[in-house]
N, C-alpha and C positions, 0 to 999 in steps of 0.2 A: 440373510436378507431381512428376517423382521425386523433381528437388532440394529441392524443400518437403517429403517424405517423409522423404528423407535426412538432412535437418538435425533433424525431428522426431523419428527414430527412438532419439537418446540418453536426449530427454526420456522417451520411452514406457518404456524401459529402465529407468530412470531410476525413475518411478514406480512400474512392477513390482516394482524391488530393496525401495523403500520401504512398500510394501503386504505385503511377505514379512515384515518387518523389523519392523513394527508389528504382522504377526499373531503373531507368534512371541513378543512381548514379553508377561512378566508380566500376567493380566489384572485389570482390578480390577475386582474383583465387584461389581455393584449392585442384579443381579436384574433386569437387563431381559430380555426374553424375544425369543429371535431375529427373531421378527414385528416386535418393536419395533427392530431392531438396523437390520432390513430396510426399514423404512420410514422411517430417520430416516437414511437415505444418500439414499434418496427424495424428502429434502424438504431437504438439503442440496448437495446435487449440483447441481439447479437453479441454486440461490440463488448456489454457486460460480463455478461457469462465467460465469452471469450477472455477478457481480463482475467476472468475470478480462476479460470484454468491455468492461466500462466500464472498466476499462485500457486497452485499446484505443484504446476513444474518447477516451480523455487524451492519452495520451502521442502518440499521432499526428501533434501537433502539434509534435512533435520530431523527428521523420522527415521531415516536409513542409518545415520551415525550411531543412533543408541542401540541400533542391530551389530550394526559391524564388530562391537565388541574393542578388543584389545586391536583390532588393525586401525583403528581412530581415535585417538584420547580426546578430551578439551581440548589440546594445544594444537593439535592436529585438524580440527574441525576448525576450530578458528584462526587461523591460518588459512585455510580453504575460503571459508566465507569471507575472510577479510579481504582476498586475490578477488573474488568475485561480485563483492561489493565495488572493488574501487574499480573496478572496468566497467560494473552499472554507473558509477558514477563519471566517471570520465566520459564513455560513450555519448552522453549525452550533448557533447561540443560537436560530436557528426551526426547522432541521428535527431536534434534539436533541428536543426535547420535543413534536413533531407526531409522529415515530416512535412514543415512548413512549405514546402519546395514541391513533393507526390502527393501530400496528404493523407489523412488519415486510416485510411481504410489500405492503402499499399503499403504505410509504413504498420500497422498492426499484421498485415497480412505474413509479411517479411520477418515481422517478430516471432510469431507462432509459427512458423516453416523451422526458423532457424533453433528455436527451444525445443520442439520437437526432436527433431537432428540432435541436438545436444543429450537430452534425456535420453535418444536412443544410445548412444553412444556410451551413457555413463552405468545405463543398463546391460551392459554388454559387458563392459568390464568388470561391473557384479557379478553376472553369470558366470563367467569364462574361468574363474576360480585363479584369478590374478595373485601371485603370492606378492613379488612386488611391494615397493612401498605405495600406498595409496595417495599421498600426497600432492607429490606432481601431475599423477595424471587425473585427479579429481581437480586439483587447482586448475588446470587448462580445461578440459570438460566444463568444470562451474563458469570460470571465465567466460567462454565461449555462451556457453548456457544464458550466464546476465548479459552480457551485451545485445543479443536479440531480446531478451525479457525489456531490456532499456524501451524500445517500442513502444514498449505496451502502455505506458501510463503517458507518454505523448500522445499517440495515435485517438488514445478513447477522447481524451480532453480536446483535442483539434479536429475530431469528427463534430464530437458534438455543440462546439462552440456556434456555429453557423445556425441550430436547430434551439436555443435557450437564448433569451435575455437576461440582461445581469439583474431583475428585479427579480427572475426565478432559476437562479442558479443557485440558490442555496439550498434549493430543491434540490436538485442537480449532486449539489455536493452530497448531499443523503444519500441519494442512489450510491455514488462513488460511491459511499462508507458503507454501506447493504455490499456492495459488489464485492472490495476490499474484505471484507468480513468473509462473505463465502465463499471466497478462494481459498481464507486461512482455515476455514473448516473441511476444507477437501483436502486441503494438503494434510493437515493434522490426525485429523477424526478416518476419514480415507485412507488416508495414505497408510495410517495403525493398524486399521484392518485389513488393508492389503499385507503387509508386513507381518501380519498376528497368523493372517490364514493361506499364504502365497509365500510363493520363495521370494526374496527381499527383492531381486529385479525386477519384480515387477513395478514396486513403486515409482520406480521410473519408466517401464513399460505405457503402464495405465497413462498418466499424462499423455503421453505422447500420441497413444493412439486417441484419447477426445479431442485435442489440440487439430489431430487432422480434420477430425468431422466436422469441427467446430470453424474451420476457417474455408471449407466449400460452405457454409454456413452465412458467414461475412462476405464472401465473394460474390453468392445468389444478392443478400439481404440490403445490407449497407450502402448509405447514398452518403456524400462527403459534405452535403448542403440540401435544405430543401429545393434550389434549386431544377438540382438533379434528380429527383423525387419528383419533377413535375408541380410544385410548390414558388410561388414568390417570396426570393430571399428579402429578408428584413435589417433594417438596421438594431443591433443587438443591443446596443445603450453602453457598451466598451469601449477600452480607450482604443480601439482603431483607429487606424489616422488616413484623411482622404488622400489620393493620389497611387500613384505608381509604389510598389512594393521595395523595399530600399534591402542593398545586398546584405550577405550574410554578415559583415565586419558590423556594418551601419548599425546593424541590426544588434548586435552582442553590444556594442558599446552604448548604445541606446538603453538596453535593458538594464547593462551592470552599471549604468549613470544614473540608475530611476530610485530614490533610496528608499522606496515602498517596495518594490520585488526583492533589492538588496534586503531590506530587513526582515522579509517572508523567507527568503531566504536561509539566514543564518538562523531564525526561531524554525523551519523545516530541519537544521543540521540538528540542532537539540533534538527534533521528532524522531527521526531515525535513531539516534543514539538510545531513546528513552525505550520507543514503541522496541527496537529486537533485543536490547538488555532485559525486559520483562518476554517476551514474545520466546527467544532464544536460548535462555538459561534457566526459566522457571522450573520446566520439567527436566532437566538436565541436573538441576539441585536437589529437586524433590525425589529423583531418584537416585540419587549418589549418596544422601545422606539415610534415604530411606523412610519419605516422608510421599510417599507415590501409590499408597491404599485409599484414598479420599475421591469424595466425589468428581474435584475439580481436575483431580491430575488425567482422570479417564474419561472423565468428556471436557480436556482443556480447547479440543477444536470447536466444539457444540459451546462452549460459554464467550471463547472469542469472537465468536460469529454473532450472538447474541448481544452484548457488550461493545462490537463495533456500528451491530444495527441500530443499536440507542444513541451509542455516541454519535453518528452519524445524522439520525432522522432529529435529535437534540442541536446540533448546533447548525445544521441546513432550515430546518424550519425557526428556529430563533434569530436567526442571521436574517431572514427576509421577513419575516412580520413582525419584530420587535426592535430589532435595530434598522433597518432599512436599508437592508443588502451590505451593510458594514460587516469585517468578517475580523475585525482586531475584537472587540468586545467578546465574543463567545472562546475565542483565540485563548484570550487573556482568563476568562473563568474555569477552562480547561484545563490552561496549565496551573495557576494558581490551585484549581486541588489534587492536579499532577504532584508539589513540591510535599503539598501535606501529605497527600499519601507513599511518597516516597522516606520523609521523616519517621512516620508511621513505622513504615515497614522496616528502617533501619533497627527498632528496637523490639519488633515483634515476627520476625522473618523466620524463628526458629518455633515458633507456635503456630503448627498446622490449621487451628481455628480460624487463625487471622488472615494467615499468606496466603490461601486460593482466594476467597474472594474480594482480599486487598489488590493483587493483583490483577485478579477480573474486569477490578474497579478504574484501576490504573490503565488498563489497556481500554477502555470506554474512552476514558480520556485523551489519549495521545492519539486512537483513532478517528475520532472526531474532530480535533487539527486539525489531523494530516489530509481526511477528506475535504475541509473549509476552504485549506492553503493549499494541497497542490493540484486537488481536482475544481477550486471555484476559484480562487483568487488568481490562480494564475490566468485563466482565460480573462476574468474582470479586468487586469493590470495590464498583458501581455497586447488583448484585442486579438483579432477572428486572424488578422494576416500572421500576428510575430506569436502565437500561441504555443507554438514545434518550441521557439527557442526559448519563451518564457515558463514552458515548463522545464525544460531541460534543465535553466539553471535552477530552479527551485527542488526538481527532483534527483539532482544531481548533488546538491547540498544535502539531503537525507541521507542517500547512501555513503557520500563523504561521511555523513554522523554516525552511521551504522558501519563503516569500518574504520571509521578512529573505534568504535564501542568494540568491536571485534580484538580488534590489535590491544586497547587499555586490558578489559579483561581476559586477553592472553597473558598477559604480562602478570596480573593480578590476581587473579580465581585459583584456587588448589588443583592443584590435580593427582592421579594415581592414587593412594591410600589415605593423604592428607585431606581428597576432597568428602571420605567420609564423614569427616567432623562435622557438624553445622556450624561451631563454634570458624572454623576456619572462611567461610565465604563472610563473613562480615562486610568485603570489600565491595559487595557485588549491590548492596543496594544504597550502602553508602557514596559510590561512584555517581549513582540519580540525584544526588542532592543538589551540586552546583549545575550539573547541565538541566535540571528544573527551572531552576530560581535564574538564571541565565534568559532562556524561554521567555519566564514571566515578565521580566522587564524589559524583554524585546518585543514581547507582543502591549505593552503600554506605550509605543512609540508609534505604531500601528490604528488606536483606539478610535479614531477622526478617520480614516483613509478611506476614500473611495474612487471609483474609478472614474473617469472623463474624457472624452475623446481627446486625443491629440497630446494630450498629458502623461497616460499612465496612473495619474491617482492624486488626490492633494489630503 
């Protein structure tokens, strides 16, 4: 218990500096009234945490791999993640517009039921002493697993859209990247110590049971609008559009016609591919080749968390008081030293010195995107009604990137004795180069966008 305090106590730190840092910052007026100020951390709070857990329940499945041993190779893991990537992604064309449709707080509720369920499940088959191949029935479990996980990153952006204006959504998107961040610390940093000192089902255990507590949590707490909170709703300064709510078709072909979501879009597909290429394989390299005695490999969930709360609170608070709620410009300075630090790391990936906190650096970066684009931008482009489906496509294009990344580096990374070499992964950071530089000149087409009612963005 102390060393889990120990290792948490920078995050706490951490978060304090950022809450001084944000109160202190220029306010922008909107005329909410402190009651309102106070109840809408009240109905976000939940909904975060809640997120940061069904990270949890994800990524756990990468903590568990380097246990299983010889029952899971590279090839085999990714293969898994790749099956359960592409149902996150896909999913998103049903629970895109089921969100928009119950909203937020039934479509997050529905998420965390069903990842619980799934983690139980996958717990079970760890325990039971399955000789078995692992493959298909992790593939179906994980499957199952993401497609409720798909939820979760609709549900929080479509609750909270109703409760921010687009002048402080870039706040907004902060949070996201604080929240994002310490989900990936509970899964990682957590999840090791469950696995270091518990027999390995519980890593999927653990999820499963806070996921419950955590959604009679949501059910008490969560309001889907101030409205409903007893609060007068506001118009949000989004491209909503007045009138009656147009079907689900109207609605997808409206979105994939809008070539500001398209373009968020395809630079989100580079996110996913970039953010679990470093996220996914770092410590998977660094202990195959034997490079897993250093600070960064033993608190990689404690630095990730820390690195997405900078990226995060960096380009949420730069996005609304320096650019003017534009989210292409911070976009574009992120991946721009996304490409250099991936060049970087192409020639110095075998020196321990360089690789943990090159990649530390790299993941600041591509988590601060991802919070910008698919927790601010979408809501700004999408508006308070088509939000369900303007995130879907946008977060449905990440995991598309994150399992083409899965399937490429199947194909590509060594495995069995070959992947001792270091000399042999070469391929693994040189694969970041063009889906970088790709990135960068999609978010310069982005640079001018902003949102406008009835438009989507000019």
């Amino acid at each position: 218990m102390l060393l889990w305090l120990e290792k948490l106590a920078p995050i706490l730190l951490l978060l304090v500096a950022v809450a001084l840092v944000i109160s202190r910052l220029p306010k922008v007026e909107l005329g909410h009234s402190p009651a309102y100020l106070r109840r809408r951390i009240l109905n976000w709070l939940p909904l975060g945490i809640t997120y940061a857990f069904l990270y949890m329940g994800r990524y756990n499945l990468t903590v568990a791999k380097d246990v299983f041993g010889g029952r899971m190779d590279n090839n085999d893991f990714a293969y898994i993640f790749a099956v359960g990537t592409w149902v996150y992604g896909i999913a998103f064309v049903l629970n895109g517009p089921l969100t928009d449709r119950f909203g937020g707080k039934k479509a997050l509720i529905t998420g965390a039921v069903g990842s619980l369920l799934a983690n139980l499940g996958m717990g079970y088959f760890t325990a039971s002493g399955y000789e078995g191949d692992l493959v298909p029935v992790f593939s179906v479990l994980y499957g199952v697993n993401m497609y409720f996980q798909s939820f979760g990153a609709v549900a929080i952006v479509k609750a909270n859209a109703p409760w921010f204006h687009v002048r402080e959504r870039g706040t907004f998107g902060a949070i996201f990247g604080i929240l994002i961040s310490l989900g990936i610390y509970f899964a990682y940093d957590w999840g090791k110590a469950i696995s270091d000192n518990f027999a390995l089902e519980y890593v999927f255990y653990v999820p499963a049971v806070i996921l419950t507590v955590m959604t009679g949590v949501v059910v008490a707490m969560v309001k889907d609008s101030p409205g409903e909170a007893g609060f007068t709703d506001f118009d949000t300064g989004d491209a909503t559009e007045d009138g009656p709510a147009l079907g689900v078709v109207d609605v997808f072909k409206k979105m994939l016609s809008n070539p500001v979501i398209l373009t968020i879009a395809f630079i989100e597909f580079c996110s996913g591919f970039l953010r679990q290429a470093i996220m996914q394989w770092y410590r998977t390299f660094a202990k195959q080749v034997g490079m897993n005695d250093d600070f960064v490999y033993e608190n990689w969930g404690m630095l990730l968390c820390i690195a997405g709360i900078l990226g995060g609170l960096f380009a949420g608070v730069i996005s609304d008081h320096l650019f003017h709620s534009r989210r292409g410009p911070v976009s574009g300075f992120l991946y721009g030293a996304m490409l250099v630090g991936a060049v970087i790391l192409t020639f110095t990936y075998s020196n321990p010195l360089i690789l943990g906190p090159l990649v530390v650096f790299m993941s600041m970066c591509v988590i601060g995107v991802h919070g910008m684009l698919s927790g601010t931008a979408s809501m700004d482009f999408g508006g308070r009604k088509n939000t369900g489906v303007a995130v879907g496509i946008i977060d449905g294009f990440v995991y598309a990137g994150t399992g083409f990344m899965s399937v490429t580096y199947g194909m590509i990374l060594p495995t069995k004795d070959a992947a001792k070499v270091v000399a042999n992964w070469w391929a693994w950071p040189v694969a970041m180069i063009p889906v970088a530089l790709v990135g960068l000149l999609l978010c310069s087409r982005i640079w001018h966008a902003t949102a406008r009612k009835g438009g989507g963005g000019h």
